[in-house]
C-alpha positions in Angstrom: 18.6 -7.9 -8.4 22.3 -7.9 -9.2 21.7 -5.4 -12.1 20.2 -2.5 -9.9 22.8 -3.4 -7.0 25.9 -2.8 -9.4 24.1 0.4 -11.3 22.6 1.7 -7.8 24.5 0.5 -4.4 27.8 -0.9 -5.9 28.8 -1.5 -2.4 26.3 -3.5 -0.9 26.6 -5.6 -5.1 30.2 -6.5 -3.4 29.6 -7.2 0.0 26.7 -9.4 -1.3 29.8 -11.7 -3.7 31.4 -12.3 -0.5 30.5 -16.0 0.7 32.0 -15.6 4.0 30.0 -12.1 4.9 27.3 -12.2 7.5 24.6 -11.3 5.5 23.6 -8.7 7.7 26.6 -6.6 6.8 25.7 -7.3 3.2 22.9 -5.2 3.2 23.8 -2.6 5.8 23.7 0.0 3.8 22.9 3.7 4.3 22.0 4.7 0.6 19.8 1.4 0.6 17.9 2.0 3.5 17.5 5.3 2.5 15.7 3.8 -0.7 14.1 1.5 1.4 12.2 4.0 4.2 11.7 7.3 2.2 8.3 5.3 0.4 7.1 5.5 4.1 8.4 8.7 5.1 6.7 9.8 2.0 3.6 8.1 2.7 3.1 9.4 6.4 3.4 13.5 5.2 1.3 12.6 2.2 -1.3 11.2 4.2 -1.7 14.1 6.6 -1.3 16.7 3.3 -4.3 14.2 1.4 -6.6 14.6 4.3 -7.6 17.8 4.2 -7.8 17.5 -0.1 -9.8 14.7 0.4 -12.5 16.8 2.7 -12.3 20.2 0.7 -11.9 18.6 -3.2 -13.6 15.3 -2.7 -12.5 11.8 -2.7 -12.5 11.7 -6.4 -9.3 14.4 -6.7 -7.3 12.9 -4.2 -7.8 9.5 -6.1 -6.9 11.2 -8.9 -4.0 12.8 -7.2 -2.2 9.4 -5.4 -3.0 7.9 -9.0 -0.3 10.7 -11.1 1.8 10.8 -8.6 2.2 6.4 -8.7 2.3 7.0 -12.3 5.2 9.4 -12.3 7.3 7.4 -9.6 7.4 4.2 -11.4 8.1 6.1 -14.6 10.6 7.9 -12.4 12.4 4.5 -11.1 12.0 2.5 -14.4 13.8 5.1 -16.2 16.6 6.5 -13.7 19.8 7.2 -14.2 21.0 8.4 -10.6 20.5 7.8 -7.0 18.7 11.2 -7.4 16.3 10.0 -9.6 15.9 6.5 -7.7 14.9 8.4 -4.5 12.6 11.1 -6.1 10.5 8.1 -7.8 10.3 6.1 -4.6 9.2 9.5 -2.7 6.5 9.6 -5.7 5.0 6.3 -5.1 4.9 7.2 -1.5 2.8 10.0 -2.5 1.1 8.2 -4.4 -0.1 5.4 -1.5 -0.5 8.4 1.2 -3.2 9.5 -1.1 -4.5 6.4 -2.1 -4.8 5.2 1.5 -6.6 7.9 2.8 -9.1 8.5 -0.6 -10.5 4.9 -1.7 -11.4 3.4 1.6 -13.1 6.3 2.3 -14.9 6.4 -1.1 -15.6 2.6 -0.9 -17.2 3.2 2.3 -19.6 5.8 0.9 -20.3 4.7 -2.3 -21.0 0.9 -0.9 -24.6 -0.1 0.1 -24.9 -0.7 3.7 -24.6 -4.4 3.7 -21.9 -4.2 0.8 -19.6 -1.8 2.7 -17.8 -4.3 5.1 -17.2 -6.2 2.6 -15.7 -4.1 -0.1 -13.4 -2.7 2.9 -11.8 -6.0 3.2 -11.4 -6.8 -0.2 -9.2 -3.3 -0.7 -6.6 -5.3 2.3 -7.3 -8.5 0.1 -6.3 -6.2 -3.4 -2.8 -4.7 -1.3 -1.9 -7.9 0.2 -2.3 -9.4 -3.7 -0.6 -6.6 -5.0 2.6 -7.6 -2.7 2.4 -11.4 -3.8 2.0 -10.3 -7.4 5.1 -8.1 -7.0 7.1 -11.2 -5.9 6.1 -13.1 -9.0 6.6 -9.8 -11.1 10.3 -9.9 -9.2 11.2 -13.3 -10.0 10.3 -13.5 -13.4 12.1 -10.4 -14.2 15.3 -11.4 -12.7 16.1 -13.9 -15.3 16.3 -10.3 -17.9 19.7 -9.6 -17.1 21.1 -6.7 -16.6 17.6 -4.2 -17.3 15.1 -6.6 -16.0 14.5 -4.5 -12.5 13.6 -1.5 -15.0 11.0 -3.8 -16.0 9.8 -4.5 -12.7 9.2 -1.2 -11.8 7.9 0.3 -14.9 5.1 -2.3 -14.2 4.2 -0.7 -11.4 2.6 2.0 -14.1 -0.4 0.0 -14.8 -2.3 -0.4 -11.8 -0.9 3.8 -11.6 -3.0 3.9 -15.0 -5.9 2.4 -14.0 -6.1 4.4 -10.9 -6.2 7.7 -12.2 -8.2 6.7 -15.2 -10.6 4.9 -12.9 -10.8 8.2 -10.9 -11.0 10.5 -13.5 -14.6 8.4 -14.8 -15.9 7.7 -11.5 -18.6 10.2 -9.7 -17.9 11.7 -6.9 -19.5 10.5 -3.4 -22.7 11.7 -2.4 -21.1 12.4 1.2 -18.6 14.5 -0.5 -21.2 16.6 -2.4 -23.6 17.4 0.5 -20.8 18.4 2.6 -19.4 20.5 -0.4 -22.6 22.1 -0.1 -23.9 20.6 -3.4 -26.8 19.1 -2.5 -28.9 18.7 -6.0 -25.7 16.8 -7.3 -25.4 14.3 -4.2 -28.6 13.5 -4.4 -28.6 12.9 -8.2 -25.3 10.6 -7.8 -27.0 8.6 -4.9 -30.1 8.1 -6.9 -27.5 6.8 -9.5 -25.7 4.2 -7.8 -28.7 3.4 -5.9 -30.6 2.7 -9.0 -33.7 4.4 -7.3 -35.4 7.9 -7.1 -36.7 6.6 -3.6 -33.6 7.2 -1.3 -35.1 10.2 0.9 -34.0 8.1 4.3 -30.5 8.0 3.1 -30.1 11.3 1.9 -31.7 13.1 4.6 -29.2 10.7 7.1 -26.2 12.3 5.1 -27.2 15.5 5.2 -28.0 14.9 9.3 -24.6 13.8 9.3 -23.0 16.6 7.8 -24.5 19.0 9.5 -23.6 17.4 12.4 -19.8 17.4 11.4 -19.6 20.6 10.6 -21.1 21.6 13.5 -18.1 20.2 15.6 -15.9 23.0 16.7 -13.0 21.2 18.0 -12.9 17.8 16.7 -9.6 16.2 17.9 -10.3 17.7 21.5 -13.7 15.8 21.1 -11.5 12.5 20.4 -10.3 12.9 24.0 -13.6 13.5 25.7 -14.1 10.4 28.3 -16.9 9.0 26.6 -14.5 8.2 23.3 -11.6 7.2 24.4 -12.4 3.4 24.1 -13.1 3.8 20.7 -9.6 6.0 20.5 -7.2 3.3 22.2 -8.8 0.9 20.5 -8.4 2.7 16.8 -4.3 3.2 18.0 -3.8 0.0 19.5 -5.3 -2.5 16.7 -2.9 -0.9 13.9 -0.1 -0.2 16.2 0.4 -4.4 17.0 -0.3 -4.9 13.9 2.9 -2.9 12.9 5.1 -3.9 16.7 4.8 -7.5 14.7 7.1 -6.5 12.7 5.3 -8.1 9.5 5.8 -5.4 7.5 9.9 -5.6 7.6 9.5 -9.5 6.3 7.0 -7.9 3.1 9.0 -5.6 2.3 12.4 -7.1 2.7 11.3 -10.8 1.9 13.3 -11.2 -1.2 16.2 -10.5 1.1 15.3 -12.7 4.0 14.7 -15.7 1.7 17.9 -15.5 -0.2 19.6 -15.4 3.5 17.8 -18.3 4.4 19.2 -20.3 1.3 16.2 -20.5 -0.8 18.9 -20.4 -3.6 18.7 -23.9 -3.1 15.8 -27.0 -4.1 14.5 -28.6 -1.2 12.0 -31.5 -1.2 10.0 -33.7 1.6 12.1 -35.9 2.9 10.6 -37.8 5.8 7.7 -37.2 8.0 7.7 -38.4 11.7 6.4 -37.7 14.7 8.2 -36.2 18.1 7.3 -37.1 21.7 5.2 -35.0 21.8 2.8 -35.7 18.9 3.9 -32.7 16.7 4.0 -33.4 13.1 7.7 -33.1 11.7 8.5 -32.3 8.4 12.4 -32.7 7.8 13.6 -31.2 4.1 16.4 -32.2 2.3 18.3 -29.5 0.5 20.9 -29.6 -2.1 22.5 -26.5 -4.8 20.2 -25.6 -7.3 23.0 -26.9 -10.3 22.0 -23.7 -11.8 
């Protein structure tokens, strides 16, 4: 938004006025890419700091934990002042998602029923992939608020934060959690609980097989290379790391850009529809200035 630009990165607000600009040089900014990366700069060390709080305090605290530090980032960016201020909020949030990331899958997955688990997996990809289109709509219609409409924007970002951490704070911990905390009584208590049945001696005595067997482990990651895993290992890098090589998460997060480069400042309707040589459906558009 023009607002932030002027109050934030007055240069790139004066490269962007100048029609004749390639618009990559608009945004070639060091202080906006900064912005830009240190959410996943963030997110990467706060992962590798929320793994072992997940495993020693439980998937609730780290919940918890990514949901307060969400909630102070977008208080943080709604309200700043500085560049300062800009950059500590966005390093917040990416806190706040390296937590998140590694706590709730993991707590869906042990909380879930068996044939439930998949399931509610995918729909945590389905929620983030919503949360990115609801951003965009939350961007546009904020725009129009000129010049304090991007506070807006990102103060929103607060409620989902609420409802993390207050969702975490009323939510039991994971029987998994429990047994391998050593609390055995409570997990099986919880998982009688959510199971909504006393008879779940099968499951219980699986988790508490399983834990034993984990802590038994010695040397875990030097397991990970052992012969017999390392299908499961390139496969488990390789899947994500496509995923990323794509490049699909430089068009999210910098789709407003990429749109605006493309001209969507402009209408454009159906003009004609035709057929090439080759049978291929064409769809030519007809543009013209939005009068606006």
């Amino acid at each position: 938004m023009d607002g932030f630009l002027q109050k934030f990165f007055r240069g790139v607000y004066e490269k962007k006025q100048r029609a004749h600009e390639n618009n990559y040089c608009k945004f070639n900014d060091q202080g906006l890419s900064a912005f830009t990366s240190s959410l996943y700069l963030a997110g990467l060390v706060a992962s590798l700091v929320a793994s072992p709080v997940t495993r020693i305090y439980g998937r609730r605290t780290s919940i918890i934990c990514g949901g307060s530090s969400f909630l102070v980032g977008a208080i943080l960016n709604a309200t700043s002042i500085n560049l300062a201020m800009l950059l500590m909020g966005r390093i917040m949030l990416g806190v706040g998602i390296g937590f998140g990331n590694q706590a709730v899958p993991l707590y869906l997955s042990e909380m879930a029923p068996t044939h439930l688990r998949g399931a509610l997996n995918m729909m945590f990809q389905l929620a983030t992939t919503s949360g990115v289109f609801t951003a965009n709509m939350v961007n546009y219609g904020t725009q129009k608020l000129k010049p304090w409409g991007w506070r807006l924007s990102l103060g929103l970002a607060a409620g989902p934060a609420v409802l993390m951490t207050v969702g975490g704070i009323a939510l039991s911990e994971t029987p998994n959690s429990l047994i391998e905390r050593g609390m055995r009584d409570k997990g099986r208590k919880v998982l009688e609980k959510i199971r909504g049945t006393k008879n779940v001696d099968a499951e219980f005595e699986d988790m508490v097989d399983a834990s034993e067997l984990a802590n038994s482990i010695k040397h875990p990651f030097r397991n990970i290379l052992v012969k017999r895993n390392r299908p499961q290992l390139v496969m488990a890098i390789l899947l994500p790391a496509f995923q990323i090589l794509t490049g699909i998460n430089s068009i999210l997060f910098y789709a407003p850009v990429l749109f605006e480069s493309m001209g969507f400042g402009r209408k454009c309707f159906p003009l004609l529809l035709s057929c090439d040589r080759s049978g291929s459906l064409l769809l030519y558009l007809h543009c013209y200035r939005n009068s606006r």
